[in-house]
C-alpha positions as CSV (number, residue, x, y, z in Angstrom):
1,X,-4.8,1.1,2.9
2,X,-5.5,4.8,2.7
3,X,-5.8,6.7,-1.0
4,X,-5.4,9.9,-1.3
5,X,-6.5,11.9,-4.4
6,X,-4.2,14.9,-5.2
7,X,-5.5,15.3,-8.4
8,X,-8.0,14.0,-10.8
9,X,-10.4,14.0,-8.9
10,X,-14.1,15.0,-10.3
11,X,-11.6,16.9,-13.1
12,X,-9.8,16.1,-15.9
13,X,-5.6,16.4,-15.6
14,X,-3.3,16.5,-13.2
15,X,-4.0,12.7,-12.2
16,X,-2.0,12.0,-8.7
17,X,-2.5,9.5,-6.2
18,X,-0.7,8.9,-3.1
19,X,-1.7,5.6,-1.5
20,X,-0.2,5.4,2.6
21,X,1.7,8.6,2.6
22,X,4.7,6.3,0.7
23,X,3.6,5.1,-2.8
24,X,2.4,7.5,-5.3
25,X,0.4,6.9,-8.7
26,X,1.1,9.1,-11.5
27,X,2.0,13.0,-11.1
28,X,0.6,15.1,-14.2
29,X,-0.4,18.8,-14.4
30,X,-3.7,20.0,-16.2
31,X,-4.0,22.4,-19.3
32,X,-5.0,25.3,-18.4
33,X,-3.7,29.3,-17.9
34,X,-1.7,28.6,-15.8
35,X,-1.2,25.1,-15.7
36,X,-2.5,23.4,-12.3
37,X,-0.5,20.7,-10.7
38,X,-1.6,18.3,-8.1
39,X,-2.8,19.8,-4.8
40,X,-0.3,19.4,-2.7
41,X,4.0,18.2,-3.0
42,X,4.5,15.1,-1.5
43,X,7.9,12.9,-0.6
44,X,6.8,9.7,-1.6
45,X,9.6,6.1,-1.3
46,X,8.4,5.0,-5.0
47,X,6.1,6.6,-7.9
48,X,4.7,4.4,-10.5
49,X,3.5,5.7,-13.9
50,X,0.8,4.5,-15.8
51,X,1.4,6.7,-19.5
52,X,3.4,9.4,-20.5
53,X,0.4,12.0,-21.4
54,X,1.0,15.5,-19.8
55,X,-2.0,15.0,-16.9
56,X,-0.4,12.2,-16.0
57,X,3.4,12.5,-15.9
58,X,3.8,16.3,-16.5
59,X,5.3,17.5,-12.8
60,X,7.0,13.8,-12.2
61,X,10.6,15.8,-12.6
62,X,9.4,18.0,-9.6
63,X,9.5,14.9,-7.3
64,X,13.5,14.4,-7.7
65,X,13.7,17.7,-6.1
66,X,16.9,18.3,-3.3
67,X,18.1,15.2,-1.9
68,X,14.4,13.5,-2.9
69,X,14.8,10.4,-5.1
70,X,12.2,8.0,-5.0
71,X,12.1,5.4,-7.7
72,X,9.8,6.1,-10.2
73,X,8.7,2.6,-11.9
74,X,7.4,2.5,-16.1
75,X,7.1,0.9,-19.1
76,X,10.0,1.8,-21.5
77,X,7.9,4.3,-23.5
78,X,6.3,6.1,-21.0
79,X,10.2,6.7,-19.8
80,X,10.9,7.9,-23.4
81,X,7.9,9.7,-23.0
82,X,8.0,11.2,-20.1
83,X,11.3,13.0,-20.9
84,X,10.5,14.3,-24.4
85,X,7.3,16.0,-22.4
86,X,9.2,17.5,-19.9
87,X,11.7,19.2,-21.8
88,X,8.9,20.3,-24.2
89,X,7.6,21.9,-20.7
90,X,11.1,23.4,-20.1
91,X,11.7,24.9,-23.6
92,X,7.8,26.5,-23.6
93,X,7.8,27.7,-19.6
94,X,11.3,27.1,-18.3
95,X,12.9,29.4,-15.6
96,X,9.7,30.8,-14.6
97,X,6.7,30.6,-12.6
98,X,4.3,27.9,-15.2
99,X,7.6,25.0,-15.0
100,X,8.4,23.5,-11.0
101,X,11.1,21.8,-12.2
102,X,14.8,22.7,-13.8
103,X,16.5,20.5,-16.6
104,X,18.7,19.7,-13.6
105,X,15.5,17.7,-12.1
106,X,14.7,15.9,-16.0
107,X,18.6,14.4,-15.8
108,X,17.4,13.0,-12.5
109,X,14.8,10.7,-14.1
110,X,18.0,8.4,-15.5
111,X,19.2,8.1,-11.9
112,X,15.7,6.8,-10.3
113,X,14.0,5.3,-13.4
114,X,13.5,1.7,-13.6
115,X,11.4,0.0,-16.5
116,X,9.1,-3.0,-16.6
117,X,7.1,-5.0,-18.8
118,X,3.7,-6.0,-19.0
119,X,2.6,-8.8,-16.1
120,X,6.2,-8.5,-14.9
121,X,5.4,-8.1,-11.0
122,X,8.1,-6.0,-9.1
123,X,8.3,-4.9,-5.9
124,X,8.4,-1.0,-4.2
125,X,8.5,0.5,-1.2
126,X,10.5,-2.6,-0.3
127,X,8.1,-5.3,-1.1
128,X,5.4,-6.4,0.9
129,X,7.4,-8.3,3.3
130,X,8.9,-4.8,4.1
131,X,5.3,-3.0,5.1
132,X,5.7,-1.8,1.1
133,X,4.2,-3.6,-2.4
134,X,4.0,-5.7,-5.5
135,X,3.4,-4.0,-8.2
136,X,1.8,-5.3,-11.5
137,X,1.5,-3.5,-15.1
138,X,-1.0,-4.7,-17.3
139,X,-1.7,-3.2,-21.0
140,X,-4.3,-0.8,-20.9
141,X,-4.9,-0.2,-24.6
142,X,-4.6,4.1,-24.6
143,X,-1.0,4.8,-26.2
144,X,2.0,3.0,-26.5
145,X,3.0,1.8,-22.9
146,X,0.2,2.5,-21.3
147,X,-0.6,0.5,-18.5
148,X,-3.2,-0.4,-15.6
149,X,-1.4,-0.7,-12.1
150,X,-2.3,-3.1,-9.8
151,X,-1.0,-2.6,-6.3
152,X,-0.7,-5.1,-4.1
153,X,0.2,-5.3,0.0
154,X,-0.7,-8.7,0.7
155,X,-4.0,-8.0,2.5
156,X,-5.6,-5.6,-0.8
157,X,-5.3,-5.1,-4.2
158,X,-6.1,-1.9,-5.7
159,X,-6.3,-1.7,-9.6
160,X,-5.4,2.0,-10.6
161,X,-6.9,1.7,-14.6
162,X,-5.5,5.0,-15.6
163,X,-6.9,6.0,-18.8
164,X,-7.7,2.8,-20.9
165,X,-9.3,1.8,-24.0
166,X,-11.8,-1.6,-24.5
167,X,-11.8,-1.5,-28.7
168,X,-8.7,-1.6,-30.8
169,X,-7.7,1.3,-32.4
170,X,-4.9,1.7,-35.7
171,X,-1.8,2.1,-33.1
172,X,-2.3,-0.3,-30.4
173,X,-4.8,-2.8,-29.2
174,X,-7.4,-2.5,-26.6
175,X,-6.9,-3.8,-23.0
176,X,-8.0,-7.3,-22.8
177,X,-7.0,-7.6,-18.9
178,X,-9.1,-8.0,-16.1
179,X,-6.5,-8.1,-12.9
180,X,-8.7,-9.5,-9.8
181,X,-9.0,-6.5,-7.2
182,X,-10.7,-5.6,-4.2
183,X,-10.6,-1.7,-4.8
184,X,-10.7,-0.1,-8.3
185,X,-9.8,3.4,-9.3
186,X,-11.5,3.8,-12.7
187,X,-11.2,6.3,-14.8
188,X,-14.4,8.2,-16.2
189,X,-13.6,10.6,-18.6
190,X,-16.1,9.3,-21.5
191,X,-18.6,7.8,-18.6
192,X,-21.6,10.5,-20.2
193,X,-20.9,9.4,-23.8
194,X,-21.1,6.7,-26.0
195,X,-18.7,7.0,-29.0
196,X,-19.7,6.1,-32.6
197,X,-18.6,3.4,-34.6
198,X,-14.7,4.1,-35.4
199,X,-14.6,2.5,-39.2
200,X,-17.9,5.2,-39.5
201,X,-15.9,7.7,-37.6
202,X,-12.8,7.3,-40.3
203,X,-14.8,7.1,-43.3
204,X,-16.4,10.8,-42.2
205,X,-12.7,12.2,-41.7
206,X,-11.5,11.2,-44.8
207,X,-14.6,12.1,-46.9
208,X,-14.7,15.8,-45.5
209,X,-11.1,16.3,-45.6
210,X,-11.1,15.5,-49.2
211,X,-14.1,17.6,-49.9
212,X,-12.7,20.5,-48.5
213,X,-9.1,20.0,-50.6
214,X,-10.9,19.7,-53.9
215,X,-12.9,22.9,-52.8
216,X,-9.6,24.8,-52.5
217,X,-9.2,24.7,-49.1
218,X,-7.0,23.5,-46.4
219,X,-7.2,21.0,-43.4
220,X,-5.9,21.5,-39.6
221,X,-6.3,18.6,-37.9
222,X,-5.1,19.3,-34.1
223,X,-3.8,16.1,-32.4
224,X,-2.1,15.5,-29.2
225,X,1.8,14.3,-30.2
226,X,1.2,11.2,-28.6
227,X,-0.5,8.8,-29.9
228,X,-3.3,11.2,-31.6
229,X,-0.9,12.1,-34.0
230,X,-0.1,8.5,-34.7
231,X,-3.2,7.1,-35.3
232,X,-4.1,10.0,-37.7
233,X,-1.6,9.0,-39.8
234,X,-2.5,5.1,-39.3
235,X,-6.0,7.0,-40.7
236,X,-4.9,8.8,-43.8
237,X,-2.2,6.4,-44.8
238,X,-5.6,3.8,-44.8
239,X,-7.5,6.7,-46.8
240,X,-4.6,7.4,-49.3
241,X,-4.5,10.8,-47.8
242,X,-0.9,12.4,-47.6
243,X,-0.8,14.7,-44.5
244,X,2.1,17.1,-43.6
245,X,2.9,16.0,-39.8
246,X,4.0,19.1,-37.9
247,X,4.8,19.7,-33.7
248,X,5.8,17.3,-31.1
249,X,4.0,14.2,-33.0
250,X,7.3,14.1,-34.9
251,X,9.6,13.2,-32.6
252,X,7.2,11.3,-30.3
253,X,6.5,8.9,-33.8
254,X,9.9,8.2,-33.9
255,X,10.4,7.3,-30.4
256,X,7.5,4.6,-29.9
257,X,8.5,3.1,-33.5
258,X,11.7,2.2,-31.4
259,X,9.8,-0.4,-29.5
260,X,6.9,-2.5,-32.0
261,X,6.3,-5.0,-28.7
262,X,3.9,-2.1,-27.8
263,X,2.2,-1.6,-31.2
264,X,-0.1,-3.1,-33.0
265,X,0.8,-3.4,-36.2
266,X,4.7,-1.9,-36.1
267,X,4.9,-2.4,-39.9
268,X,1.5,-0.4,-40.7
269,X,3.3,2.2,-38.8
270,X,6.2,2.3,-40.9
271,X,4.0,2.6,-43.9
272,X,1.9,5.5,-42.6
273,X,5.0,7.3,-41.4
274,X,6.4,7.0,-45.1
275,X,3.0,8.4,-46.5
276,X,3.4,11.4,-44.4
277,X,5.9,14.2,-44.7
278,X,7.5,15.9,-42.1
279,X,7.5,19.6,-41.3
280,X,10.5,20.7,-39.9
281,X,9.2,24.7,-39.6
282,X,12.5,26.4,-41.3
283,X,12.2,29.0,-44.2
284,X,8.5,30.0,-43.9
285,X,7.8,26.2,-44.9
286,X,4.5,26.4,-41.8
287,X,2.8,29.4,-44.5
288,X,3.6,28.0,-47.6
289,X,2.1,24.9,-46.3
290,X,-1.2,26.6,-45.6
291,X,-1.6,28.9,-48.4
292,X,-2.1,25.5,-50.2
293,X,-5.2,23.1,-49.9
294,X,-3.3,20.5,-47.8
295,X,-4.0,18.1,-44.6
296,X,-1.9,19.0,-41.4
297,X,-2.2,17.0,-39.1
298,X,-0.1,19.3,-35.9
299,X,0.0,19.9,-31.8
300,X,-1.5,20.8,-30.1
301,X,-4.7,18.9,-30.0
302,X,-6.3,21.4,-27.4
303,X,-4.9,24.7,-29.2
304,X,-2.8,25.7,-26.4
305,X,0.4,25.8,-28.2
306,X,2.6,24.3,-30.8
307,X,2.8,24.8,-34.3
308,X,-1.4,24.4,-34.8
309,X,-1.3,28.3,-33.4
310,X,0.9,29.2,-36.7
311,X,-1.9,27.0,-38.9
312,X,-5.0,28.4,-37.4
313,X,-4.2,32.3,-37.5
314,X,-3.2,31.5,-41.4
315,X,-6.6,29.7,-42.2
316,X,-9.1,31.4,-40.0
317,X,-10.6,34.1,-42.0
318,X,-11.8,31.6,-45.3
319,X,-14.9,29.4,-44.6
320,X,-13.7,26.6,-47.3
321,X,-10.7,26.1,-44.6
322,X,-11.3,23.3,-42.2
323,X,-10.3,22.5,-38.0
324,X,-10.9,19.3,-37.7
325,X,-10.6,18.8,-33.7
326,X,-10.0,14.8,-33.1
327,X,-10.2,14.3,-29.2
328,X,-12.0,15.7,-26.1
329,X,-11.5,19.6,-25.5
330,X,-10.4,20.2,-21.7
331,X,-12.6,22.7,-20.1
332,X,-10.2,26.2,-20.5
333,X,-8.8,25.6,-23.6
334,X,-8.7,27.4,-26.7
335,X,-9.6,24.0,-27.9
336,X,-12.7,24.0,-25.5
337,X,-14.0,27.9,-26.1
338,X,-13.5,27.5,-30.2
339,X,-16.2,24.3,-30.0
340,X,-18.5,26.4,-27.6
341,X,-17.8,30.2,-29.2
342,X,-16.5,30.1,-33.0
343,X,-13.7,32.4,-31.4
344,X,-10.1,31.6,-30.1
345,X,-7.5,33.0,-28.6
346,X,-5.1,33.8,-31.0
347,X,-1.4,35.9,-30.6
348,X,-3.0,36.9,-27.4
349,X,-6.6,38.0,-28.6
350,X,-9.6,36.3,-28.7
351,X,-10.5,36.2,-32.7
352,X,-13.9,35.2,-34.2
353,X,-12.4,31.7,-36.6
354,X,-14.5,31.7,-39.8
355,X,-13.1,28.5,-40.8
356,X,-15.2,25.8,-40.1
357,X,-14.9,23.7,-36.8
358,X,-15.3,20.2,-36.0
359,X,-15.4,17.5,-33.6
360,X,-14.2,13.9,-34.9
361,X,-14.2,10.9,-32.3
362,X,-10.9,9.5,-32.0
363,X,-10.9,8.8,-28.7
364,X,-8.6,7.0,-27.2
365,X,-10.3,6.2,-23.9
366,X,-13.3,4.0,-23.4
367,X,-17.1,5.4,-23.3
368,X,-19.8,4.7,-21.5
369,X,-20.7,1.1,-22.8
370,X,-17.0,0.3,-22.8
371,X,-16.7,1.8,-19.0
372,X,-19.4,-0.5,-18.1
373,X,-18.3,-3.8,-19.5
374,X,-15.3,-3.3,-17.7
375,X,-16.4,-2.6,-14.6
376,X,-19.1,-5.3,-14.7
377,X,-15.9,-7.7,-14.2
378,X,-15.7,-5.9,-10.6
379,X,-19.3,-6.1,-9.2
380,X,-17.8,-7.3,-5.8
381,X,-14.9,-4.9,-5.3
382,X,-15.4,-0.9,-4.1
383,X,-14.8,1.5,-6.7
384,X,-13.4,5.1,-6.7
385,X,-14.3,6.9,-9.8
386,X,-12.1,9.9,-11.1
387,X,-10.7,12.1,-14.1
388,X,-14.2,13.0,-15.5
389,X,-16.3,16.1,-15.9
390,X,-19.3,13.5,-14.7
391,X,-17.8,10.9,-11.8
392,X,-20.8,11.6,-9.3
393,X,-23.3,11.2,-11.7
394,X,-21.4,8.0,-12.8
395,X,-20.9,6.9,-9.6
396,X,-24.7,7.6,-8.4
397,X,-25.7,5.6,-11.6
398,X,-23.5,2.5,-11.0
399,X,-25.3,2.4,-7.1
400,X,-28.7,1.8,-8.7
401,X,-27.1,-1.0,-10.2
402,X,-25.8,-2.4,-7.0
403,X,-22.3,-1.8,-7.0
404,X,-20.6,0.1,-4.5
405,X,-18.8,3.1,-6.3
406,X,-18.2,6.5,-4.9
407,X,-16.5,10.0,-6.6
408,X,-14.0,11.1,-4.0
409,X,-13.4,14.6,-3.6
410,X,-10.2,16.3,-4.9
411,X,-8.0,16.0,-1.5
412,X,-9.6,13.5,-0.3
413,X,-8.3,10.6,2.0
414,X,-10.3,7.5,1.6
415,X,-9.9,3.9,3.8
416,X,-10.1,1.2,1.6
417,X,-10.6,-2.8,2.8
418,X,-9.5,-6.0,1.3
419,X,-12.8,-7.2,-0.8
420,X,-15.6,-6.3,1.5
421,X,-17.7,-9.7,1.6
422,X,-18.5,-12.1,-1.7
423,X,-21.9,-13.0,0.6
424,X,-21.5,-13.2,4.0
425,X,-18.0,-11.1,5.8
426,X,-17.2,-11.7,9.6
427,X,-14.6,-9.0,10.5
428,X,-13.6,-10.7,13.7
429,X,-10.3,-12.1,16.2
430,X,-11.6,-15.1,18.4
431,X,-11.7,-16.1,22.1
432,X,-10.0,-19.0,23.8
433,X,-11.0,-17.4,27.1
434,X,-14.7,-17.0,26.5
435,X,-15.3,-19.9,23.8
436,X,-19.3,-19.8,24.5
437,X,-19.0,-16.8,22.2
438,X,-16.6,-18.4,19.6
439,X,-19.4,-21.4,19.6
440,X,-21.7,-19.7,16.9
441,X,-19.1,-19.1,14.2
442,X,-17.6,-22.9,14.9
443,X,-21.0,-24.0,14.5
444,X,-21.2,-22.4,11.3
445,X,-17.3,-24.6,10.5
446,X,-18.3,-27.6,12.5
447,X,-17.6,-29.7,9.2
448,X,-14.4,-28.1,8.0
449,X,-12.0,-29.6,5.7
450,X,-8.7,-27.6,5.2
451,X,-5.7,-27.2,7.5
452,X,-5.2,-29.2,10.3
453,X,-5.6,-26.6,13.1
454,X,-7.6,-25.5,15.8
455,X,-10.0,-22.9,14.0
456,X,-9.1,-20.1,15.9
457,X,-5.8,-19.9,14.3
458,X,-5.9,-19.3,10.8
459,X,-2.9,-18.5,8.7
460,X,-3.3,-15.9,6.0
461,X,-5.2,-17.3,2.9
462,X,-6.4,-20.9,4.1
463,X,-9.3,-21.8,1.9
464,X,-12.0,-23.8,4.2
465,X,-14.7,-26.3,3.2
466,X,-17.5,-25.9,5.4
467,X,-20.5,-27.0,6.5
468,X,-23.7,-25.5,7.9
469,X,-24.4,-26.4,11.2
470,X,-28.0,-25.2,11.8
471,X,-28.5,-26.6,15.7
472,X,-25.0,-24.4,16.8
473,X,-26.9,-21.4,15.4
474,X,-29.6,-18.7,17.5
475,X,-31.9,-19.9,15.1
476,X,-33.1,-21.6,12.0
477,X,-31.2,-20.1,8.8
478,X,-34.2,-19.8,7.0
479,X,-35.9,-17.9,9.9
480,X,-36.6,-14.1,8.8
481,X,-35.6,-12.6,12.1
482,X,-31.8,-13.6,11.1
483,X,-30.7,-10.6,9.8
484,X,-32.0,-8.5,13.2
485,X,-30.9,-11.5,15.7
486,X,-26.9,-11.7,14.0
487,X,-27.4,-7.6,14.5
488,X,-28.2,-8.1,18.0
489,X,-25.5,-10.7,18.5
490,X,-23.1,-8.4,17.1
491,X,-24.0,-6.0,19.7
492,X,-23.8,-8.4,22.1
493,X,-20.2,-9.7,21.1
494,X,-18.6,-5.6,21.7
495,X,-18.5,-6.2,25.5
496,X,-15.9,-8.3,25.5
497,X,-12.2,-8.6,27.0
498,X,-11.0,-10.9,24.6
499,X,-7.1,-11.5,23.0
500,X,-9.0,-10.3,19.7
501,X,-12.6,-8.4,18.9
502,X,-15.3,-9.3,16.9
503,X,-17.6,-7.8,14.1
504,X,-20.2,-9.0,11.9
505,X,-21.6,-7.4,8.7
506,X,-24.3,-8.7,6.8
507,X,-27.0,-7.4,4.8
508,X,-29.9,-10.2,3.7
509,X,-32.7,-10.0,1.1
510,X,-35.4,-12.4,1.5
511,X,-37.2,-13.6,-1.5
512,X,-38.8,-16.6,-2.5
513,X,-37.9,-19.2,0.4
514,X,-34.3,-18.0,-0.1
515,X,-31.9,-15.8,1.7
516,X,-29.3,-13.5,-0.8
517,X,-26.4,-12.3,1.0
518,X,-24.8,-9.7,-1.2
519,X,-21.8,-7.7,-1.0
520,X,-21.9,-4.9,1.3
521,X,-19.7,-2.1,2.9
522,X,-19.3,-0.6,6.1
523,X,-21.0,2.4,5.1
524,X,-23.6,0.8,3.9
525,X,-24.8,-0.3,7.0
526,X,-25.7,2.3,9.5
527,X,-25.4,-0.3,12.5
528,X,-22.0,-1.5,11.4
529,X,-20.7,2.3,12.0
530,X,-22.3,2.5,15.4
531,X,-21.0,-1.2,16.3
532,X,-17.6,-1.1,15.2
533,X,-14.8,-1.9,17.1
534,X,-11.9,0.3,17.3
535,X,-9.4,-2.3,19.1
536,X,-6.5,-2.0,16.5
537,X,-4.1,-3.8,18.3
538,X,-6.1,-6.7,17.1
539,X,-5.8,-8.9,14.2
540,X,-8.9,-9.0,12.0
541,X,-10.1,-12.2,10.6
542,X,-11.8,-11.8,7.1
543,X,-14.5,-14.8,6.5
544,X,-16.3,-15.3,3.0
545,X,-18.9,-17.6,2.2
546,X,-19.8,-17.9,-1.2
547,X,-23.3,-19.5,-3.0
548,X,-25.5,-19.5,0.1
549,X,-28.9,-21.3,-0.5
550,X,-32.0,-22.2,1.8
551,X,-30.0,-25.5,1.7
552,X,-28.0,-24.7,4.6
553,X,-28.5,-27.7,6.1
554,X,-26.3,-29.8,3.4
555,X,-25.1,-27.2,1.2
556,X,-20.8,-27.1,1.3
557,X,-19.4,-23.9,0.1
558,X,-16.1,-22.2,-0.2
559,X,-14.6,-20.5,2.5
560,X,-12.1,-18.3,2.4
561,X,-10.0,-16.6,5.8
562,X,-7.5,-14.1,5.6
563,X,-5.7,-11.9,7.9
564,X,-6.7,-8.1,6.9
């Protein structure tokens, strides 16, 4: 399975990636001026989206371009989503330049769209059977409808996390899911941070936002519409504070309040949207609103639009005003350089902001300690970092603890395996015409339980019960030179005209008597690149051996052969 990262990658927005040329995984632009969309346009059979946030879906309409119509596969809010997003696009950039798609291309989405619920596999690209795949949305615990994708071609299983959360928050629960995969693309967005307690986080909020009302002044709270906006209201309702609700976040609350399956507490929703009162801009109500000391909670939350840039001109020039910013600041935004500077960009000038700034946690993603818990489910699989400011350092951190993670490039194409060994992986196809060669690994199954077959024909996914043979082997299993004489037999093994080819990859650690055979990749092996066999008319034959002692001798363990 190849994956390619369009976007996303070592950055934060426009997430997009296209796995074999034919299935592609989110399509989003990034925030900037001008917006960036992924790196290149492709024509994939089928898209699946994980959430309907603008770095994830915002460029999805450009795909249904021409005769193109590839199904595109969501939950039912991210549909809603998706839609309210792009038209948003199309009234701020429409007809020009900043939007690559026409309302023409938004109408399309009805045509191609087809929803799905959580753990409700589905096939695309027509289904495995077909060269294509099974597809699998789990809750991922960001925003309403958010999902982790876990794709599935019968030989790997990749698990796309998109952007997830591990703790609840007010509006929706956090992901609880750990899908078994052999390849994981995990977000890493928070991966240098570790967020503060969110009750302590709240209780802040609320206790500055009321100071600065009784002080006389008034409270701009930036949010994105979905999802941020939400769970500031879940917040002050909670605090008996009454915001004004202004921007997208009005619409968007109505729309997920039409499905309470992916909420988690629909009825403390309700309340929270009673609390608040909606701003619906006409008559000069946006400066009457902040001439007075009151809350607004408004897009957008990076300052690069919406009604907040009516708010913040109005309120700017009084220190007792208050921003209070309430999620992570893209690099490039007004958002960003107000944090850094005290100034923004403001009617098309950069202005010094006297009112005070800051930053409150509401993060809906997972940070570092959160990343790490759930990774630590996925010691054994290979993992692709991406959509962080910090993936290589992440990744280079996770190595030292002994898992096998990398930070792709943005454009970059990488090869991914079925799980790359639990202990001890044989990538091989066997002999009948030389079986002096196929003797070692049968002496290694000379006790086998399991299908009722000669072993050199396995069908895909027969699990094996074998036992060590230690006579059949070059040597003793507890002998030290192992690791060296399998290396050797490996090299030996390459000169071969067999109906299949054969390689070995193995890594040992001798300690104490004992022999650990961890996981390992071909990369991680410098004799594995120089030995491998490039015979791919051949079938590959994956064996795992699992819970490998200095017990070899009587010691059954779990085998487990598939096709790859």
């Amino acid at each position: 399975m190849d994956i390619t990262f369009l976007g996303g990658a070592r950055e934060v927005g426009r997430s997009a990636i296209l796995i074999d040329d034919q299935l592609l995984l989110d399509y989003g632009q990034l925030t900037a001026d001008p917006p960036q969309f992924p790196v290149s346009d492709p024509e994939p059979e089928a898209v699946v989206v994980s959430h309907g946030h603008l770095d994830h879906v915002g460029a999805i309409p450009a795909l249904l371009k021409g005769s193109r119509r590839p199904e595109v596969h969501w939950t039912p809010p991210t549909s809603d989503l998706t839609r309210t997003l792009a038209k948003d696009t199309l009234k701020l950039h429409g007809n020009s330049p900043l939007c690559p798609f026409s309302e023409e291309h938004v109408h399309r989405l009805g045509e191609v769209g087809r929803r799905h619920s959580y753990r409700e596999p589905f096939p695309v690209c027509g289904g495995r059977d077909a060269g294509g795949y099974v597809v699998t949305l789990y809750n991922a615990g960001h925003i309403p409808g958010s999902a982790h994708v876990v794709v599935d071609d019968g030989d790997t299983r990749v698990l796309y996390t998109a952007d997830f959360h591990t703790d609840d928050q007010r509006l929706v629960s956090g992901t609880t899911t750990r899908p078994d995969a052999d390849v994981v693309i995990c977000e890493s967005t928070y991966a240098d941070v570790r967020h503060d307690d969110r009750a302590d986080v709240e209780q802040r909020w609320a206790e500055t936002v009321r100071t600065a009302t009784w002080e006389g002044g008034a409270v701009v709270t930036p949010a994105f519409a979905i999802g941020r906006t939400q769970e500031m209201m879940l917040v002050a309702a909670a605090n008996d504070i009454s915001p004004y609700v202004d921007g997208m976040g009005v619409e968007v609350t109505r729309l997920v309040r039409q499905y309470p399956e992916f909420l988690r507490d629909p009825e403390m929703l309700q309340q929270a949207t009673s609390n608040a009162r909606f701003v619906s801009g006409r008559d000069g109500q946006r400066r009457r609103i902040a001439d007075g000391n009151e809350v607004i909670v408004t897009t957008s939350g990076l300052l690069a639009g919406g009604p907040a840039m009516s708010y913040i001109p109005a309120i700017r020039d009084q220190p007792t005003n208050l921003i209070t910013l309430t999620g992570y600041q893209v690099e490039g935004t007004p958002g960003r350089q107000l944090l850094k500077t005290g100034r923004c960009e403001l009617d098309g000038r950069v202005l010094p902001v006297s009112a005070r700034t800051e930053l409150y946690d509401f993060s809906a993603h997972a940070d570092r300690d959160g990343l790490e818990a759930f990774l630590s489910e996925y010691r054994e699989a290979e993992l692709l970092l991406n959509h962080g400011d910090s993936c290589v350092d992440f990744a280079e951190e996770l190595c030292a603890k002994g898992f096998d993670a990398s930070a792709p490039e943005l454009g970059a194409t990488i090869e991914v395996w079925s799980r790359p060994c639990r202990t001890l992986e044989l990538l091989s196809t066997l002999s009948n015409s030389e079986p002096e060669v196929w003797h070692p690994l049968c002496g290694v199954l000379s006790s086998v339980s399991g299908p009722a077959r000669a072993p050199s024909r396995f069908d895909r996914n027969d699990v094996w019960n074998a036992r060590v043979n230690t006579p059949a082997l070059p040597c003793s299993l507890t002998d030290s030179r192992l690791g060296s004489l399998v290396e050797d037999r490996a090299c030996q093994w390459t000169n071969l005209d067999w109906a299949y080819c054969i390689l070995l990859r193995i890594r040992c650690s001798w300690h104490q008597g004992s022999i650990d055979w961890r996981p390992t990749t071909r990369r991680r092996l410098a004799w594995v690149e120089s030995h491998t066999l490039h015979h791919t008319r051949h079938r590959r034959i994956v064996v795992t051996m699992h819970t490998m002692t200095t017990q070899f001798a009587t010691q059954t363990f779990p085998m487990q052969i598939t096709t790859a």
